[in-house]
N, C-alpha and C positions, 0 to 999 in steps of 0.2 A: 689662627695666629697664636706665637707662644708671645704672652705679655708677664712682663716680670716687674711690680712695684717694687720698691725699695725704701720704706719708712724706716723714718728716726727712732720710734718707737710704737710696734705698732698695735703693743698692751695699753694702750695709754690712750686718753680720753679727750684728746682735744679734737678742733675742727677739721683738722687734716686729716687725722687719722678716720675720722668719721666718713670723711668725701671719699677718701683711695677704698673703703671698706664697700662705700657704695657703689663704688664703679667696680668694680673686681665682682662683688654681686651678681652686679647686673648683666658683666660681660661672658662670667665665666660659663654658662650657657651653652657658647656656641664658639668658646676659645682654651684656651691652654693656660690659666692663671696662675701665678703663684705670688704672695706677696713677703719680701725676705724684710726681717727688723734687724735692724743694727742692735738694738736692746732690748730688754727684756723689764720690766717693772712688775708683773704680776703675774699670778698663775695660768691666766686663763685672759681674753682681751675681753675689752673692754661690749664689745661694738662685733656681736655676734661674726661670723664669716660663712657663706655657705659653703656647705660640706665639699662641693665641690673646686675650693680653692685652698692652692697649700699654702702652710705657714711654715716659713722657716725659720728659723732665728741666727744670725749669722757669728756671734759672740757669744752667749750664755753669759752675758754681764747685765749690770746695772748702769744706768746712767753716770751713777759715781766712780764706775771703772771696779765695780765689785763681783766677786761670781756672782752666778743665781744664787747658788749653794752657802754660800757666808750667812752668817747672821747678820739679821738686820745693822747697821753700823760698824759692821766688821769687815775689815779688805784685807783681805789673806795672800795677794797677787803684791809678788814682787814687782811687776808690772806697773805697778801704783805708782812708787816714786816719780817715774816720767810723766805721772802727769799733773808736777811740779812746777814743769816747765811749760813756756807758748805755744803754742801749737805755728810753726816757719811758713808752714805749707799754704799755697791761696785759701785752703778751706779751712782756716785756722780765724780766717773774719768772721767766720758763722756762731754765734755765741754759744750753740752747743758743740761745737768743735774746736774751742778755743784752747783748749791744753793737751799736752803730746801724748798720743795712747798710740804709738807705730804698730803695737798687735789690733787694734781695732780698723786703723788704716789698711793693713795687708788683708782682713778678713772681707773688709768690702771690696777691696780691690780684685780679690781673687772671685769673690764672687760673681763681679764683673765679667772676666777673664772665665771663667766656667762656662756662659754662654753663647753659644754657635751661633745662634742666629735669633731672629725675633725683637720685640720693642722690651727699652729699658727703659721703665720712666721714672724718676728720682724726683722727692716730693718737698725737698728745702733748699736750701742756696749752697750749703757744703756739701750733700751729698750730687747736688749738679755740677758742681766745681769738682770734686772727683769724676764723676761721668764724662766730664770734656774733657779731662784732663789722662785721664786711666780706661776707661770702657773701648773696649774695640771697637773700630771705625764698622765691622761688618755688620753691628749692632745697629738700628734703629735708634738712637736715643735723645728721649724728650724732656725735657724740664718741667716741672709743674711749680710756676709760682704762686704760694697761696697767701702772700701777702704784699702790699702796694710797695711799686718801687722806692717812693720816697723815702718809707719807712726805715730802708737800708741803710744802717751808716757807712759813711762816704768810703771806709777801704772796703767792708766788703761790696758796696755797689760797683766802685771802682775794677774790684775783681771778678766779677760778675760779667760787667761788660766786657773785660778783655776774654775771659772764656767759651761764653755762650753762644760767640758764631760757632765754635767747633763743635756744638751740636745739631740734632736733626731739626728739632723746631723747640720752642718753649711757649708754652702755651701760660695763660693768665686768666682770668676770673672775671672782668671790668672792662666795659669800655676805656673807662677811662686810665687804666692799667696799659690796653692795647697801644693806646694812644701814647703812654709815657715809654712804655718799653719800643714802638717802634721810633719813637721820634731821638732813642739812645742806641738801639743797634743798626737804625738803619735798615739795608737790604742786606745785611751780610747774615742773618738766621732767619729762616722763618717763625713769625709769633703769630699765631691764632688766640683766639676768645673763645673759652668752654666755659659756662657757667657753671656751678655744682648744682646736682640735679638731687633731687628726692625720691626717693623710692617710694614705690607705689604702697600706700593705707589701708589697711584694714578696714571696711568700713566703721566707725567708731557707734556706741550706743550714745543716745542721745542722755548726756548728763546736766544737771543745772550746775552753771558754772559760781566757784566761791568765790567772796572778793580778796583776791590774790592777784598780788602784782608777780609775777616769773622773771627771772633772767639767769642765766645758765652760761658756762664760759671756767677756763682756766682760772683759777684765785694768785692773777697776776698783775703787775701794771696796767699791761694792755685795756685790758677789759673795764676797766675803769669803777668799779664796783665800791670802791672807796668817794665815789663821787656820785653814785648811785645812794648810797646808803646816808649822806649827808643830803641828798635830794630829798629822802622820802621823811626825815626829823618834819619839814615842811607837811609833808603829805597824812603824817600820821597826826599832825596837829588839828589839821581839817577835814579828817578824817578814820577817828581813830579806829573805825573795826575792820576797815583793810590793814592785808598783810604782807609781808616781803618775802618770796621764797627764792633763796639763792642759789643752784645747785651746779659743784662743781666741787674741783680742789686744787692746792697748789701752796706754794711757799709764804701767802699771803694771808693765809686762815688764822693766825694768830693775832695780825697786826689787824684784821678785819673783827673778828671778834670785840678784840679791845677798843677799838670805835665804834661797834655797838653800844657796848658797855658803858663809854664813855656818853655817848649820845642820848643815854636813858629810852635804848628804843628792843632790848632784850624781849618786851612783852609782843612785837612783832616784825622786827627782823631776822631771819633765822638763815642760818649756814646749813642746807642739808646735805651736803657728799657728795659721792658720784650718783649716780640711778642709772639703772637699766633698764627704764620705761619713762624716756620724758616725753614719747608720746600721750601716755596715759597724764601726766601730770600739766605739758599742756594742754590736753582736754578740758579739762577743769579748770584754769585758769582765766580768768577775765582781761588781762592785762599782759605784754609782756615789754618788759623792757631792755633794749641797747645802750650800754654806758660806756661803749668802747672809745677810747681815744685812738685809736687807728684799726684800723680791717683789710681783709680782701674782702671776701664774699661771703659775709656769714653764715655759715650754714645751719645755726640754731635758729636766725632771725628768718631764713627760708623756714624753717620747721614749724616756724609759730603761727606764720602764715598760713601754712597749709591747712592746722588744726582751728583754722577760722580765727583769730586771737590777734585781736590790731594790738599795734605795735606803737611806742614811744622811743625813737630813737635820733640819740646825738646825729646831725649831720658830719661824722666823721672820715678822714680818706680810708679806703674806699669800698663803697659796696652798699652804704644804705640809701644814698639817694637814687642808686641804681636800679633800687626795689619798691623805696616808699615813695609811693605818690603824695602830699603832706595834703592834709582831710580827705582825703578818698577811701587809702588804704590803710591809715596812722600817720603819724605825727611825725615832723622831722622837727629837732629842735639846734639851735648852738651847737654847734660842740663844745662840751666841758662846761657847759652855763647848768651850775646845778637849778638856779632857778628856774633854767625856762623849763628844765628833765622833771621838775616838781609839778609847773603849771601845766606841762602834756599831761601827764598821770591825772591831776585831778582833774581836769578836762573832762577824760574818757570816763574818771569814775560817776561825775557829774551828772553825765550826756550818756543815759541809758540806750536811748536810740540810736546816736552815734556809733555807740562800740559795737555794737551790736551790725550795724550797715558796712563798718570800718573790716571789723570780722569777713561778714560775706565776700567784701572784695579783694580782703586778705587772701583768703581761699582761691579767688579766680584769678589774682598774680598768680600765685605760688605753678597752680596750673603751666605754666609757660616753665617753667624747670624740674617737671618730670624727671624721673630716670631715664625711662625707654625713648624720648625723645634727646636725652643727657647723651646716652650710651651709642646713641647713633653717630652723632659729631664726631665721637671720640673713635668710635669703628671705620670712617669717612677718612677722618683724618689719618687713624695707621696705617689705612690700606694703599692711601696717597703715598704715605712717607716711602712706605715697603716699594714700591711700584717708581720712587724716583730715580 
């Protein structure tokens, strides 16, 4: 099969991009992969790709509508001015498509329009609002939503639903996603349930774990890390030689800082960047924590999992109670109750035994979303689509 992703940006370090990276992975083995980016952010991605999948990039821009080529803060594209203005079009709900770039429109479209045959599967709400609305009908083409319908605000869900019958299926992360997106499109598209799977581990060397809380994620809203970080003032009060490692980045690193700073907790919360080994890093950690106020299916919190490392996480929509069994396999706590995200952590740091048992059955969830068991649903499913 020739399968063709289509990422927002697929230099770039968040949870999607990490999923689509692993299924292209795992599929291109025994398929035709190529995964095309609307933008470019950095030299080189984030989120390795095997050699045997191509990367295209379909603009040579930046998310600011800049070349690659400009200096940083510089936008040399007459182009620019337009995107002054709102973006008309239905895919103009999706916050990253909210203002007029018509050359970055034509570039996906055409790219669209380039393929004969095979699945097209587009990986946020604008660029599937394009696909239903632009992609050839002779196409295969699937939606991948990676975050819970609710979360949508009401025009672009509104536009969402009026588009997504005119695709081939859209697929979701959650039961409980399944359940909200069929009881909104009805029978008029097909929606299945793929979970995000993990690629198979290296076996890891056995290390003594330090006391280090983990949590890893965009430095944005969502992720909640500003609620995280007022959590652990508690945590570090009652126990001050654990420590915070947060790794990640985003538009948020500055105001995150300065509620450090403010918090007087500089001597162990720490902003570390992106990493290209947060396997190695949750290794070593004892702890790892969920502060998201909304999710699909976190695919760092499957990660933490697998590397044995119970978990403390908000019960927020959706994806962790889909995971966390609360004292089996970690903690489910409130959501947004920095209190209670304080009293899981010293819990686990408490309850040596605990974390340690929480761990093990961490591991043997994680087990049940594989890749190679991931990649099959996913190969089940195209060959359905192809075949209807």
């Amino acid at each position: 099969m020739r399968i063709r992703y289509v990422l927002h940006n697929a230099y770039g370090a968040g949870g999607t991009v990490r999923t689509v990276v692993n299924q292209a992975n795992a599929l291109c083995g025994a398929h035709d992969v190529e995964v095309a980016s609307v933008y470019r952010s950095r030299e080189r991605p984030v989120f390795p790709l095997d050699p045997r999948v191509r990367l295209v990039t379909l603009t040579g821009l930046r998310e600011d509508g800049a070349r690659w080529t400009d200096p940083k803060g510089e936008n040399s594209r007459l182009m620019r001015k337009t995107r002054w203005f709102r973006n008309r079009l239905p895919h103009g709900h999706d916050f990253r498509y909210k203002r007029w770039d018509p050359a970055v429109d034509a570039a996906v479209i055409r790219y669209f329009r380039a393929q004969h045959r095979g699945i097209l599967v587009t990986t946020r709400p604008g660029l599937n609002l394009l696909s239903a609305y632009f992609a050839p009908r002779r196409l295969v083409r699937v939606a991948q939503e990676h975050m819970n319908l609710g979360a949508y605000k009401p025009g672009l869900r509104a536009a969402m639903l009026r588009a997504y019958p005119r695709l081939s299926a859209v697929c979701v992360l959650t039961r409980a996603d399944l359940a909200a997106y069929r009881e909104a499109l009805g029978t008029r598209v097909r929606v299945e349930r793929i979970p995000n799977g993990i690629p198979p581990r290296a076996p890891a060397p056995d290390r003594a774990r330090t006391r280090t809380v983990l949590a890893a994620g965009r430095l944005g809203p969502q992720k909640g890390f500003d609620l995280l970080i007022d959590a652990f003032r508690t945590v570090h009060e009652r126990h001050p030689g654990w420590q915070l490692a947060i790794f990640g980045d985003g538009r948020l690193r500055a105001r995150l800082t300065e509620q450090i700073e403010d918090r007087g907790l500089t001597c162990c919360v720490h902003l570390r960047g992106l990493t290209r080994h947060l396997d190695r890093e949750l290794g070593a950690a004892s702890i790892f924590a969920l502060s998201s106020r909304y999710e699909g299916l976190p695919m760092v919190l499957l990660e933490a999992m697998a590397a044995a490392v119970p978990v403390v996480a908000f019960d927020c929509p959706t994806g962790p109670a889909e995971i966390v069994v609360d004292g089996r396999n970690g903690l489910l706590v409130t959501a947004e109750d920095t209190a209670a995200l304080a009293e899981g952590i010293c819990r686990l740091i408490e309850d040596g035994g605990a974390r340690e048992a929480m761990g093990r059955a961490a591991r043997d969830t994680s087990e049940r979303y594989a890749m190679p068991a991931v990649a099959r649903q996913w190969e089940q499913l195209f060959a359905d689509l192809a075949c209807a």
